[in-house]
N, C-alpha and C positions, 0 to 999 in steps of 0.2 A: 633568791627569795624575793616574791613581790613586798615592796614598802604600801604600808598606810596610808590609804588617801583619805584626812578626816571632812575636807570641804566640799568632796565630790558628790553628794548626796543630797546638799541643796540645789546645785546647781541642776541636776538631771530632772527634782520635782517642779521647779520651778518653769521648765519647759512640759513639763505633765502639765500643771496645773493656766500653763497662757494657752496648750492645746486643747484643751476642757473646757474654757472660758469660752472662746469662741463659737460662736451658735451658728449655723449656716441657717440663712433663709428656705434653702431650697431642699434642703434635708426631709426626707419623709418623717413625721412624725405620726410615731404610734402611742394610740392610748395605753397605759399600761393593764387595764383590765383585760382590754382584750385578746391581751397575750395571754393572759392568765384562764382566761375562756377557751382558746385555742388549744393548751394543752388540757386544760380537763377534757373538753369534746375531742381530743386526740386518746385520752386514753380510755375514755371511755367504749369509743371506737374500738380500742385493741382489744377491752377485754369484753367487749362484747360478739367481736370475730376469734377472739381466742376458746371461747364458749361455744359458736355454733360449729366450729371447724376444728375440733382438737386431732392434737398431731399423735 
């Protein structure tokens, strides 16, 4: 049977949370609206090909 590990779950967030912290200079940054643009004009795209080309 495995035993109870009760202190194992700070230690695992707390390497979550110093990988998180850290910000890379060189990282592409995206605004987030424009992901949220991206997929409207994605679907809107679909259903407007789904309309003139039905299967």
């Amino acid at each position: 049977m495995a035993k109870n590990k009760k202190g194992e779950g700070f230690h695992s967030a707390a390497g979550l949370i110093r990988y998180f912290d850290s910000e890379d200079d060189k990282a592409l940054k995206v605004n987030p609206w424009l992901v949220v643009a991206m997929c409207v004009a994605a679907s809107v795209i679909v259903v407007v090909l789904g309309s003139l080309y039905p299967t």
